[in-house]
FIBA-549822 format. One line per 3 residues: number of its first residue (from 1); for each residue x, y, z of N, C-alpha, C. Coordinates in pm, 1 decimal. Each point is the difference from the previous one (the first is absolute). Example, Ala and Ser with C-alpha at 12.3 -4.5 7.8 and 13.67 -1.06 7.14 Angstrom:
1> 1319.0 -569.0 780.0 -89.0 119.0 0.0 90.0 120.0 0.0; -35.0 105.0 -72.0 82.0 119.0 6.0 -77.0 109.0 73.0
***
This chain:
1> 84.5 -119.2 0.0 -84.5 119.2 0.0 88.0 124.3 0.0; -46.1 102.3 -94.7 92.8 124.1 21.2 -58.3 98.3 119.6; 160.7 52.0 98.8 -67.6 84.7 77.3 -60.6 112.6 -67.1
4> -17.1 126.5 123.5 -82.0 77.6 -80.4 92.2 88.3 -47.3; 80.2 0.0 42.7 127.8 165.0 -51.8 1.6 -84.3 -146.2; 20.9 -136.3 -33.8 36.1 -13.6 -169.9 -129.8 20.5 -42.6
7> -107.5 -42.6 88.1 -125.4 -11.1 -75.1 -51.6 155.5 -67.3; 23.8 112.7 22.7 -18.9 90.8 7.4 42.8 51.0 -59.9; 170.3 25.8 -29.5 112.1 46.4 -28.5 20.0 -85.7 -189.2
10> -20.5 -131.4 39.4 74.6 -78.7 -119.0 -142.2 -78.6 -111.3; -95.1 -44.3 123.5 -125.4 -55.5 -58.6 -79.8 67.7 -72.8; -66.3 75.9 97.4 -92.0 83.5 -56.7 -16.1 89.0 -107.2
13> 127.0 31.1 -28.9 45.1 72.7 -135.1 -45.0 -59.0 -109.2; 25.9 -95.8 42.9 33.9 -149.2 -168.8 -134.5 -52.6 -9.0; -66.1 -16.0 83.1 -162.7 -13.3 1.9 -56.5 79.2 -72.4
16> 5.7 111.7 82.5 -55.8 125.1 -114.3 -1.5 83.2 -150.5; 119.1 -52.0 2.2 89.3 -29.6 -168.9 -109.1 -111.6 -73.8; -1.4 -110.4 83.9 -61.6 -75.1 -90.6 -170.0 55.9 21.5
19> -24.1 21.5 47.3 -169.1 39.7 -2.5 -44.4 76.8 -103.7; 131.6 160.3 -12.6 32.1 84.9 -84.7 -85.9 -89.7 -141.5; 92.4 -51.2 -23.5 51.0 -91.0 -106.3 -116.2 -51.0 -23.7
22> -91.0 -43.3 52.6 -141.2 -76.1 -24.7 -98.3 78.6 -5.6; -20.8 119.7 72.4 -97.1 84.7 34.1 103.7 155.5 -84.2; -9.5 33.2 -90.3 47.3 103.1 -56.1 -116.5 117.4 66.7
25> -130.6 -23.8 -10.4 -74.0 126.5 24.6 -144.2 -0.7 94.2; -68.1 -156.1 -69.2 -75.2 -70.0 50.9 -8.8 -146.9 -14.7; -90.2 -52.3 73.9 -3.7 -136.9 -50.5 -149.0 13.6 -54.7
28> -21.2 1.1 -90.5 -117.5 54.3 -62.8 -104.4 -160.3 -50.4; 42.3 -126.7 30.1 -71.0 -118.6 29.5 -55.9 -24.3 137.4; 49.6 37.6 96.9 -58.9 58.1 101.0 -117.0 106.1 38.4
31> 56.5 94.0 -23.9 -83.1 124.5 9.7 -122.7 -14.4 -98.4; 0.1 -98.9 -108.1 -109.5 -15.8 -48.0 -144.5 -63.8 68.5; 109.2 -107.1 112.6 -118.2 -49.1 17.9 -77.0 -1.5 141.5
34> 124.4 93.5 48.5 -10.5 41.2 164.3 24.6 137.3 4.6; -135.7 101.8 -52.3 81.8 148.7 24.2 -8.5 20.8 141.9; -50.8 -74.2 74.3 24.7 51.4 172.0 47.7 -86.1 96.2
37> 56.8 17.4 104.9 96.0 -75.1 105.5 -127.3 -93.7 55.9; 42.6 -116.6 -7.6 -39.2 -131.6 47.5 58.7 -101.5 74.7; -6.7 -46.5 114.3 105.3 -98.1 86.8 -51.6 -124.0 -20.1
40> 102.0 -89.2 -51.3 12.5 -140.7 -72.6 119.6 -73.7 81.3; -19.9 -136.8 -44.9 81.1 -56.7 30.9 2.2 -85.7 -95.1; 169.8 -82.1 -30.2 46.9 -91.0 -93.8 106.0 -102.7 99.5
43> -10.3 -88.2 -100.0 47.3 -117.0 63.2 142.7 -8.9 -71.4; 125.4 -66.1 81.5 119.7 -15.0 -78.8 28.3 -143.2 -20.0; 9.9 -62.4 -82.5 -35.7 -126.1 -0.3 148.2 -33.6 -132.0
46> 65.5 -111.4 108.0 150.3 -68.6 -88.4 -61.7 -88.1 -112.6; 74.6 -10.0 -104.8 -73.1 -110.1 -163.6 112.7 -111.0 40.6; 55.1 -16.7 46.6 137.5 -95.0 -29.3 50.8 42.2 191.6
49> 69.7 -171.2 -19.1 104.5 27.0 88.9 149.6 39.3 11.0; 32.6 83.2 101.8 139.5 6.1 -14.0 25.2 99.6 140.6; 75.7 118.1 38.0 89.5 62.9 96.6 -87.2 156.8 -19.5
52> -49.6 16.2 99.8 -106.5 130.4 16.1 102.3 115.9 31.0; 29.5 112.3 -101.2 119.1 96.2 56.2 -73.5 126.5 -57.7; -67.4 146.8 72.8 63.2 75.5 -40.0 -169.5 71.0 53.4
55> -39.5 -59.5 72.1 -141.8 17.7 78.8 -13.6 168.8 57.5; 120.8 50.0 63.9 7.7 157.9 118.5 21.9 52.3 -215.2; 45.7 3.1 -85.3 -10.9 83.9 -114.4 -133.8 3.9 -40.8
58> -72.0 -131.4 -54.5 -120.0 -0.3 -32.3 -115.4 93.8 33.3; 1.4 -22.9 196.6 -46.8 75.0 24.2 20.9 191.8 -12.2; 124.2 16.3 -28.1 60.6 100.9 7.9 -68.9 118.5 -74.0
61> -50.2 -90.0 -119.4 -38.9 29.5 -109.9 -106.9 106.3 0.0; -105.3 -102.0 93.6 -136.0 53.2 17.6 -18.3 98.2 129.6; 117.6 9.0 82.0 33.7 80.3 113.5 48.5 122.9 -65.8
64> 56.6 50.3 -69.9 23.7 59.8 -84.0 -113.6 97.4 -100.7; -69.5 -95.0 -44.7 -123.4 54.2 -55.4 -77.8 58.3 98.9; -62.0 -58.6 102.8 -76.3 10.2 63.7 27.7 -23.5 193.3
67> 60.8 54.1 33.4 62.3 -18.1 151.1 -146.7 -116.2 112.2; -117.7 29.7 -48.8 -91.3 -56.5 73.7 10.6 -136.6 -75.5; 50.1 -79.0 -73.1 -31.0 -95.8 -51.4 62.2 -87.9 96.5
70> -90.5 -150.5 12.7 21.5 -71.4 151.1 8.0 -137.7 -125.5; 127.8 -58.5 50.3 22.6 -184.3 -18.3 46.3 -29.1 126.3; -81.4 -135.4 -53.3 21.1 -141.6 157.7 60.4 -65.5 -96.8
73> 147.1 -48.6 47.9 90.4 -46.4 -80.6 -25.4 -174.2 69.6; -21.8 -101.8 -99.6 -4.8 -148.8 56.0 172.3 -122.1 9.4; 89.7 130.6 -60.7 110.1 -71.5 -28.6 159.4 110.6 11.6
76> 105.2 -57.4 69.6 91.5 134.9 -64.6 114.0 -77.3 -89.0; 91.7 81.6 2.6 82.4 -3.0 -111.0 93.7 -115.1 45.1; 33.2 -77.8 -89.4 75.9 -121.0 42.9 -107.6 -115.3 40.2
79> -81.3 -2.1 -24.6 -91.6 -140.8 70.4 -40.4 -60.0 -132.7; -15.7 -143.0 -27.3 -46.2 -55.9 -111.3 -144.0 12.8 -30.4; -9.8 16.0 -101.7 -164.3 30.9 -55.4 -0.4 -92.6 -77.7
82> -154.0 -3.9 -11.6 -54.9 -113.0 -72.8 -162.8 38.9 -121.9; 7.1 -63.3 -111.1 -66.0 20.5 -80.4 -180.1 -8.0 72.9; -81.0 104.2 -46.0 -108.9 24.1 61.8 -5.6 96.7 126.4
85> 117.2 -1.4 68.3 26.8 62.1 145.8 -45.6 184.5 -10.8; -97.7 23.5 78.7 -30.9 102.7 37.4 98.4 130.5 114.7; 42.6 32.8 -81.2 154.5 103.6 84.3 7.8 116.2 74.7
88> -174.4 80.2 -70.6 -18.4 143.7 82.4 -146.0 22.2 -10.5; -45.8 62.2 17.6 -93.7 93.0 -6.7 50.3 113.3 10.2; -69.4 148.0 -111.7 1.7 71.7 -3.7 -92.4 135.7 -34.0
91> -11.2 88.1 92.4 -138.9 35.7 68.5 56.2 198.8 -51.4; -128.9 13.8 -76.8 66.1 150.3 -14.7 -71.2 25.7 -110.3; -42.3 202.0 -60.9 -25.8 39.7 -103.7 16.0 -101.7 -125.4
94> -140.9 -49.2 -50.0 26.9 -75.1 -126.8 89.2 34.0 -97.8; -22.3 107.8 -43.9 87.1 96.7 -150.1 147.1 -20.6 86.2; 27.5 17.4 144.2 174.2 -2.4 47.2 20.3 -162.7 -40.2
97> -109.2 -82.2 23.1 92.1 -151.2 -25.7 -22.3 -58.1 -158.1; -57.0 73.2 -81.6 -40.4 5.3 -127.7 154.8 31.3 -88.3; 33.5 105.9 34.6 103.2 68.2 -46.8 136.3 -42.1 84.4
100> 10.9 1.9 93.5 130.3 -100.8 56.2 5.7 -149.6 -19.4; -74.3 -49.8 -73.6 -5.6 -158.2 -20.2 125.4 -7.8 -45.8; 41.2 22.4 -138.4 89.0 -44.7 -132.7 152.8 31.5 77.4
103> 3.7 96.0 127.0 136.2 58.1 21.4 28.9 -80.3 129.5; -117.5 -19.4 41.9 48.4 -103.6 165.8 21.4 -142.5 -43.5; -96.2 -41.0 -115.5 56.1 -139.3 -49.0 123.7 -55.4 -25.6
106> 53.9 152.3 -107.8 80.3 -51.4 -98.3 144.2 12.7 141.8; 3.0 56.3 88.8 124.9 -15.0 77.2 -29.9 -127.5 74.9; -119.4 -32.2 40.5 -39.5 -91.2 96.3 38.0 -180.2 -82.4
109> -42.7 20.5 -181.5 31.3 -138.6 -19.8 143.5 22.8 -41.3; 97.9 116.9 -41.5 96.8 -40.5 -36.9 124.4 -19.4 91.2; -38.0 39.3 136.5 48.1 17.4 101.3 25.7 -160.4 82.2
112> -116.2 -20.8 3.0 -35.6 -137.3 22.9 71.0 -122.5 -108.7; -47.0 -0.7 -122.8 82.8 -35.7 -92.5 141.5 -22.9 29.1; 96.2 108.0 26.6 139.6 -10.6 41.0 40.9 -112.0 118.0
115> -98.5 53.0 86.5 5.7 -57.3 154.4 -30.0 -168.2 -48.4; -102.8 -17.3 -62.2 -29.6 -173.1 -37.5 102.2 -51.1 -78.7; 91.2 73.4 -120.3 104.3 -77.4 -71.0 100.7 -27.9 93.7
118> 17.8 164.9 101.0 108.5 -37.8 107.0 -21.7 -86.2 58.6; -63.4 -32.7 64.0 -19.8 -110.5 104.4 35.0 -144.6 -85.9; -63.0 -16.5 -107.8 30.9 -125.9 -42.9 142.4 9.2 -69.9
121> 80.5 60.5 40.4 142.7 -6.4 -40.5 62.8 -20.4 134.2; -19.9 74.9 63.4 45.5 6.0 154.1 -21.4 -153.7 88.0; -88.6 -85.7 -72.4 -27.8 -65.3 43.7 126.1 -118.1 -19.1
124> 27.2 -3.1 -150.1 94.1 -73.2 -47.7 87.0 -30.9 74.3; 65.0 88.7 62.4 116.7 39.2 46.5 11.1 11.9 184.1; -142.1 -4.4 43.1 -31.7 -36.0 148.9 113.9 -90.5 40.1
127> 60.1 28.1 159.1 44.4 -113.4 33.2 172.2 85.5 7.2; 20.6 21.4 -130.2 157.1 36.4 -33.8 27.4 106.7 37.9; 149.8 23.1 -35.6 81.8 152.7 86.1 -46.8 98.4 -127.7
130> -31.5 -55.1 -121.1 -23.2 104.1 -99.7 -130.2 104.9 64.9; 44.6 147.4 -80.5 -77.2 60.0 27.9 -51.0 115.4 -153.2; -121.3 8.8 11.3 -81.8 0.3 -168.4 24.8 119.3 19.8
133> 24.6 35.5 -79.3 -34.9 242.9 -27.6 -36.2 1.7 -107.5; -64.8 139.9 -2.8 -72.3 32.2 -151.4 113.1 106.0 -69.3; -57.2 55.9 -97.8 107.8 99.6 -70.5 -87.0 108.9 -55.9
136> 36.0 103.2 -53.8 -45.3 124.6 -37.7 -64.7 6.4 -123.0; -47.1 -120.9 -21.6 -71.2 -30.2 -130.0 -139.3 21.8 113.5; -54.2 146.0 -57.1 -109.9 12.7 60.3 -90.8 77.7 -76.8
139> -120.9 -2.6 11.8 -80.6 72.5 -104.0 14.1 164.6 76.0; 34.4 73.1 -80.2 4.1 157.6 31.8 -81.3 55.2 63.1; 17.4 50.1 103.5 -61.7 110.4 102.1 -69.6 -109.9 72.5
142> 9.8 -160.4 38.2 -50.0 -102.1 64.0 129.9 -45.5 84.1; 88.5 54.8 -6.2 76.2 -104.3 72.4 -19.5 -28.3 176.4; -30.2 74.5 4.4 -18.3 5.9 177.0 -116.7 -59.1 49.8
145> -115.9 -63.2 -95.5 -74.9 -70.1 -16.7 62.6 -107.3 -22.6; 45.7 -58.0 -75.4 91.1 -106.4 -62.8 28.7 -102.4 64.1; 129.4 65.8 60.0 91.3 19.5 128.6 -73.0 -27.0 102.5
148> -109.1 24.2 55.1 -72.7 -26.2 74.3 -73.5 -134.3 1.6; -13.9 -60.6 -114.6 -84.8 -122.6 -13.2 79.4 -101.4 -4.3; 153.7 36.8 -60.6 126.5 -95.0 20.9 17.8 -65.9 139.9
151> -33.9 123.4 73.2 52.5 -53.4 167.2 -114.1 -66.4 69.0; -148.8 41.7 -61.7 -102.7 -83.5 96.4 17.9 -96.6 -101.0; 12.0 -87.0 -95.7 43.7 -119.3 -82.9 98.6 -36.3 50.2
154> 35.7 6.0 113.3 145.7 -75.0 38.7 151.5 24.8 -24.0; 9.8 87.8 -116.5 122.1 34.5 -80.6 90.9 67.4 109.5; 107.8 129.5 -27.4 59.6 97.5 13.7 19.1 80.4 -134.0
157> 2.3 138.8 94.8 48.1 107.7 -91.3 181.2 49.8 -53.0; 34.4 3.0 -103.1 100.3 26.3 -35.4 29.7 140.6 -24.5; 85.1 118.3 -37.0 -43.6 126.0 51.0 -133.7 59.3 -72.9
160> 9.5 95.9 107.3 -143.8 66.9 -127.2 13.6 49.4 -118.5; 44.8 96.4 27.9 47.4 65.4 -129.0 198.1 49.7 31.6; 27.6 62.9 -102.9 135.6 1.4 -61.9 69.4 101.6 158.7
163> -57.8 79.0 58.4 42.3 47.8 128.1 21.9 -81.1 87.3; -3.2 -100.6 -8.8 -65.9 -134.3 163.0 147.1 -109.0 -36.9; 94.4 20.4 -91.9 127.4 -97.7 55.9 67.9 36.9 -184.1
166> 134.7 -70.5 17.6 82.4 13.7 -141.4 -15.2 -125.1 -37.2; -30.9 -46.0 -92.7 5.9 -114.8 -90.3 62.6 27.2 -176.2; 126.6 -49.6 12.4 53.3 2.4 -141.2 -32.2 -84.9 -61.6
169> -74.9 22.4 -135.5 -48.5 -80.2 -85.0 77.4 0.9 -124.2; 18.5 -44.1 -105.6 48.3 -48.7 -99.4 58.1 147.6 -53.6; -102.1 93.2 -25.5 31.8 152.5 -84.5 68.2 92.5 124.8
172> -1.1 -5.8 128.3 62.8 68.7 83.5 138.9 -56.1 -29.3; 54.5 -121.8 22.2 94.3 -77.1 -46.3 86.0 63.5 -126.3; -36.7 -15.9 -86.3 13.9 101.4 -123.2 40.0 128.1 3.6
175> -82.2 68.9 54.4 11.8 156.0 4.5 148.6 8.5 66.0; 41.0 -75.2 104.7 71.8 13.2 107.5 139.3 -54.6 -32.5; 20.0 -126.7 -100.5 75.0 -9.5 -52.5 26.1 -210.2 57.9
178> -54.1 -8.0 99.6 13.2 -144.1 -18.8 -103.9 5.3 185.4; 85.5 -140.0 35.1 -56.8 4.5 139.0 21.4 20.1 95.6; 154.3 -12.3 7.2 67.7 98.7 117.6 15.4 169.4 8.6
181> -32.0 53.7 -121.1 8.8 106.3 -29.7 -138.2 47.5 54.6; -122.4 -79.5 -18.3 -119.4 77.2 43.7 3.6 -52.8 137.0; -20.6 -70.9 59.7 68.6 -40.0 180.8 44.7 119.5 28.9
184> 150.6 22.3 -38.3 88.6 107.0 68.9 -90.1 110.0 -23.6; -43.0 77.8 -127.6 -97.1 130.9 61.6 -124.6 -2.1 44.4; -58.7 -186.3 20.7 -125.9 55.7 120.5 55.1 25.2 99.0
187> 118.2 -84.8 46.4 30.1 0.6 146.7 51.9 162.2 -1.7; 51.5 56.0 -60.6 43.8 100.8 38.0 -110.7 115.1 -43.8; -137.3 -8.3 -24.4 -92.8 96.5 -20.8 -98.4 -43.8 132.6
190> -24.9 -114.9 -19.0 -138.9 23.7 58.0 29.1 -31.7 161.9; -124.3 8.2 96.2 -2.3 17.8 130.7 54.1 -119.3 76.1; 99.2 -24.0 88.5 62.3 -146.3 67.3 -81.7 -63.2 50.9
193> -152.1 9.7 -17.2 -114.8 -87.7 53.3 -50.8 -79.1 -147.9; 7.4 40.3 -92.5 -10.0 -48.2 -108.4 49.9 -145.0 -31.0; -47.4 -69.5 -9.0 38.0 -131.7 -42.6 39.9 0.8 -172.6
196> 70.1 -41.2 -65.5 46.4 4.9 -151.8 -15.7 -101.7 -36.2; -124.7 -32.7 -83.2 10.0 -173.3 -59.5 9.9 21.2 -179.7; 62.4 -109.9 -25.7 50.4 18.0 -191.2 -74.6 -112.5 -47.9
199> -49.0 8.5 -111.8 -51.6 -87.9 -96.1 164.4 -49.1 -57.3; -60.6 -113.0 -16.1 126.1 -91.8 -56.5 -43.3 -109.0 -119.7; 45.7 -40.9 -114.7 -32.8 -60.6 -83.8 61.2 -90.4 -40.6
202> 139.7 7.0 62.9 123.4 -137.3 -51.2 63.9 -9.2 148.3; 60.6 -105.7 -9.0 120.0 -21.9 101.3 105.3 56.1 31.8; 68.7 112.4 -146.2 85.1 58.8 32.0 -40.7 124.8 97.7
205> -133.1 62.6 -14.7 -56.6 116.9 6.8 -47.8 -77.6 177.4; 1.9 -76.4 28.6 -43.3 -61.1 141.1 139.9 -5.5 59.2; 66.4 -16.5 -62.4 152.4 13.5 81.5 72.1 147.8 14.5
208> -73.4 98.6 -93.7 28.6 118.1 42.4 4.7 82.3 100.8; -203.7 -88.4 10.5 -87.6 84.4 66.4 29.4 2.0 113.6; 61.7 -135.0 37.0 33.4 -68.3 152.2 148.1 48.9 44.3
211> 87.5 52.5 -102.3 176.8 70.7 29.3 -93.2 164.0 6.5; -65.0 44.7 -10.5 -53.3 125.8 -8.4 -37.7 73.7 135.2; -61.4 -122.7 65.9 -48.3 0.4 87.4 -133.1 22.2 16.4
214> -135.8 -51.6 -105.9 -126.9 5.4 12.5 -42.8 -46.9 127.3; -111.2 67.6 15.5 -65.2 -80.3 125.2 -74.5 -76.5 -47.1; -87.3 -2.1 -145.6 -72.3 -129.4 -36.1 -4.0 6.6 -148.4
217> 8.0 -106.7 -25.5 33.4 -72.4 -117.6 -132.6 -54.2 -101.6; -53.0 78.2 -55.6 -148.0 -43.3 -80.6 35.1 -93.5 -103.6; -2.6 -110.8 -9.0 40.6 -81.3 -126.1 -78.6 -0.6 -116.5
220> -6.5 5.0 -111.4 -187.8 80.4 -86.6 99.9 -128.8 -111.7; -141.2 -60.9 -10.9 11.6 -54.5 -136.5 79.6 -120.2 -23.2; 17.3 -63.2 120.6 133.3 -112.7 -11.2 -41.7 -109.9 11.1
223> 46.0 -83.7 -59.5 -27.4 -192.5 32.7 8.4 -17.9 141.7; -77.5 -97.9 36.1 12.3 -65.9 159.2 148.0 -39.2 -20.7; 23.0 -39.4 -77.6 188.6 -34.1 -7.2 88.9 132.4 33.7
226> -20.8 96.8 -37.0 117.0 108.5 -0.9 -52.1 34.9 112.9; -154.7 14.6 58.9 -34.1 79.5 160.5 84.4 -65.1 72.0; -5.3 -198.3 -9.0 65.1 -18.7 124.6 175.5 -13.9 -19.8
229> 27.8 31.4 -142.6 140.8 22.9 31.2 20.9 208.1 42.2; -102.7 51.4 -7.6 30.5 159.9 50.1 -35.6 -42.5 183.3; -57.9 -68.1 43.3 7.4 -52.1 108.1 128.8 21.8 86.0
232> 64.0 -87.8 -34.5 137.9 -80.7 -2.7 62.8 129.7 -8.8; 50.1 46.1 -117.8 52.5 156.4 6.2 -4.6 75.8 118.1; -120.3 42.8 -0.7 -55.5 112.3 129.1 22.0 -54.3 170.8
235> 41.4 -148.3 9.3 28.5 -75.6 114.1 -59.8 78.4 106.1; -122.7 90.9 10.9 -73.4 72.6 126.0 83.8 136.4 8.3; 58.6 49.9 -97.4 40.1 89.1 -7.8 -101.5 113.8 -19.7
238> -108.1 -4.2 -42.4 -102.1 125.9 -46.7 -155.8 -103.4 1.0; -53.9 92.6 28.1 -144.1 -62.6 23.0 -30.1 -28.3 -161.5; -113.7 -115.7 -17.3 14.6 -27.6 -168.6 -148.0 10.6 0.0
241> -71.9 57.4 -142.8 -115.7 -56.1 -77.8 6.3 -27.8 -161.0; -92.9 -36.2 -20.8 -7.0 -46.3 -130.1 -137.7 51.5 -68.9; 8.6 30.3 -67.5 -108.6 91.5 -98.9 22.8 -59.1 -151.2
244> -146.5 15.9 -62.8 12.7 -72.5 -166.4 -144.8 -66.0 -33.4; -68.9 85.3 -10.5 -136.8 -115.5 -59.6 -35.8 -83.1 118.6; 10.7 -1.7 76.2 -67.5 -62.2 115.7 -111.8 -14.1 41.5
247> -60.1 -118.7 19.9 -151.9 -28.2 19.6 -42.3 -114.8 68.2; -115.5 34.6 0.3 -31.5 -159.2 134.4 -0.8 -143.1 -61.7; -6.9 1.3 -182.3 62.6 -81.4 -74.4 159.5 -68.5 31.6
250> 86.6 90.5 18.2 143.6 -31.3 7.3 53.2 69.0 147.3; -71.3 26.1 87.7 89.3 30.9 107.0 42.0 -115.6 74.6; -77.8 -109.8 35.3 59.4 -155.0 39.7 137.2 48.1 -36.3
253> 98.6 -24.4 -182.8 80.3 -12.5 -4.0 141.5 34.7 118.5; -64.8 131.1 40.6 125.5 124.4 72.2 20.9 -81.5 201.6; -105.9 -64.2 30.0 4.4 -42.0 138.8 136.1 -98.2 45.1
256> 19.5 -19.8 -74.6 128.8 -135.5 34.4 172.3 75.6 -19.9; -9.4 134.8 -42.8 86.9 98.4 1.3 107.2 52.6 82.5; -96.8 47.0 107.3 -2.5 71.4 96.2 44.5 152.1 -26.1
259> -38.6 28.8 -91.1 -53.7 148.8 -6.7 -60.4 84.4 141.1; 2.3 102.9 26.9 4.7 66.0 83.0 -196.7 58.4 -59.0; -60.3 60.1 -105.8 -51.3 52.2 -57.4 -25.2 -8.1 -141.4
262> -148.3 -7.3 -47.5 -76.5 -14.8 -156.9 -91.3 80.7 -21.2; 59.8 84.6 -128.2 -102.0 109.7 -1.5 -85.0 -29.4 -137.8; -117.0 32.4 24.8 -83.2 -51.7 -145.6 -94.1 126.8 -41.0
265> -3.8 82.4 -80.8 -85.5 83.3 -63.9 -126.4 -11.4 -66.4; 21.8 -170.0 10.9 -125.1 -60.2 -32.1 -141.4 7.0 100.0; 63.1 30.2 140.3 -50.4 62.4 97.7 -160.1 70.7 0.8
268> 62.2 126.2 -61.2 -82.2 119.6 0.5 -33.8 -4.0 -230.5; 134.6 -18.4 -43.4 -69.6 32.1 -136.9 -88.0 -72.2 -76.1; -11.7 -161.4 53.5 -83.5 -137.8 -87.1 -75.9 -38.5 65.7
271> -23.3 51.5 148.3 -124.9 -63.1 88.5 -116.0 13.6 -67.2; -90.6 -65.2 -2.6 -169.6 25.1 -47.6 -83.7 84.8 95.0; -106.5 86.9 -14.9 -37.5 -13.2 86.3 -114.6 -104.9 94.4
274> -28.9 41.5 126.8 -71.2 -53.3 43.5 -175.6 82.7 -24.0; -100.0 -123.9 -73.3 -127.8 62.9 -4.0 -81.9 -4.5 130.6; -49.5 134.3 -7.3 -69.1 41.1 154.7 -113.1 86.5 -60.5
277> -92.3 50.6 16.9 -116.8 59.9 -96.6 -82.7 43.8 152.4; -57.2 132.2 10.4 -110.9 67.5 36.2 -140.8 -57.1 -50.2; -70.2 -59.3 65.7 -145.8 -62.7 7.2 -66.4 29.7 56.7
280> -161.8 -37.1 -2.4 -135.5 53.4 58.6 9.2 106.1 54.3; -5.5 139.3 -108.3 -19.7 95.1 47.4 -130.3 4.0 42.7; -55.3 86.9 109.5 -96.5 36.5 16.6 -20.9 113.2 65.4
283> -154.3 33.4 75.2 -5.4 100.9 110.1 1.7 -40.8 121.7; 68.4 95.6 61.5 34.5 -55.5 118.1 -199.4 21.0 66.3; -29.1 -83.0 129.9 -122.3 22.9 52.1 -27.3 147.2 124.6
***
């Protein structure tokens, strides 16, 4: 759940952006058929099962529109849902839940969505020292939503955005002139709390990374053969992950490793969502 200083500060903005976005002037399918304030209630009702995430936004939605609007929530975030399952009631100006439908959904199933692929990846991997993170493959101006459904799905977060740690990737590498060369000017730019981790793509570039002095070692793109000979290399010298197309298809492969960390973008960018739909509207009595 977000407190309220983000809720306020970081949420509510991005809510309203999207409402913007739906409601340019009026909602004029509404107003057609309700020109006056009416108190209703609708039912929130799950189509499918899977990982309920993103319930305090949903509502956010219609709190937002309408500050008097009242839900009795039957479920929170992180609990398994089930197809048919009745999740809220929601009690308030018809035309406010008319017109906030399409914007509380669409965060509520894609939110959820994330949280259900996470979990069934997270699951894979139950048990072991591995630990899952997502990556910055995020849909724009959602990430903090995202990010959010990663962690009630079981996952971890990897930084947020490009302020939140140094990670040399392939074109930083480049720019810089190899891999000790970009090492030596993070360490000597950025803050001594900073952790410095390098993308690495060969063995030679893993033996750099590790005379350089990385603190972690991202392996992207390598055979289970070359991870566990970059293993061997790194002898616990730098914390390690491995990144590359990763999915709940092929993450089994990485457990017998001992990788430190697996980051998959498949996360947040290929999840489906989860269907959840607003039902039996009516008047309230």
């Amino acid at each position: 759940m977000f407190d309220t200083v983000t809720l306020k500060l970081n949420v509510d903005p991005l809510i309203m952006s999207a409402l913007r976005e739906d409601i340019s002037s009026e909602d004029v399918s509404t107003n057609s058929v309700m020109p006056k304030a009416q108190v209703g209630l609708v039912e929130l009702i799950c189509k499918e099962d899977g990982i309920i995430c993103g319930l305090q936004v949903f509502a956010r939605v219609f709190e937002l529109l309408d500050a008097e609007t009242e839900i009795e929530f039957f479920a929170e975030d992180g609990q398994e849902v089930k197809k048919g399952q009745k999740l809220a009631v929601v009690k308030g100006d018809i035309r406010v839940l008319l017109c906030g439908e399409r914007t509380a959904l669409n965060y509520l199933q894609r939110m959820s969505g994330i949280a259900t692929y996470t979990h069934s990846v997270a699951e894979l991997i139950k048990g072991t020292s591995l630990k899952l993170l997502d990556t910055r493959k995020t849909t724009p101006n959602n990430r903090i939503f995202e990010k959010y459904a990663v962690r009630v799905g079981g996952g971890n977060n990897h930084r947020y955005n490009l302020s939140d740690g140094v990670l040399l990737k392939d074109n930083h590498i480049g720019a810089a002139g190899g891999v000790s060369q970009a090492v030596k000017a993070a360490k000597a730019y950025a803050p001594f709390v900073r952790k410095i981790e390098v993308e690495v793509e060969n063995l030679d570039m893993v033996k750099e990374a590790v005379e350089a002095g990385a603190d972690i070692i991202m392996l992207d793109n390598m055979t289970h053969e070359e991870m566990a000979k970059a293993i061997e290399i790194i002898g616990g010298r730098a914390e390690t992950e491995c990144s590359g197309n990763v999915t709940k298809e092929n993450i089994s492969r990485l457990v017998d490793l001992g990788i430190d960390y697996v980051s998959s973008g498949a996360l947040t960018h290929s999840a489906p969502i989860l269907d959840i739909s607003l039902k039996n509207l009516r008047p309230a009595d």
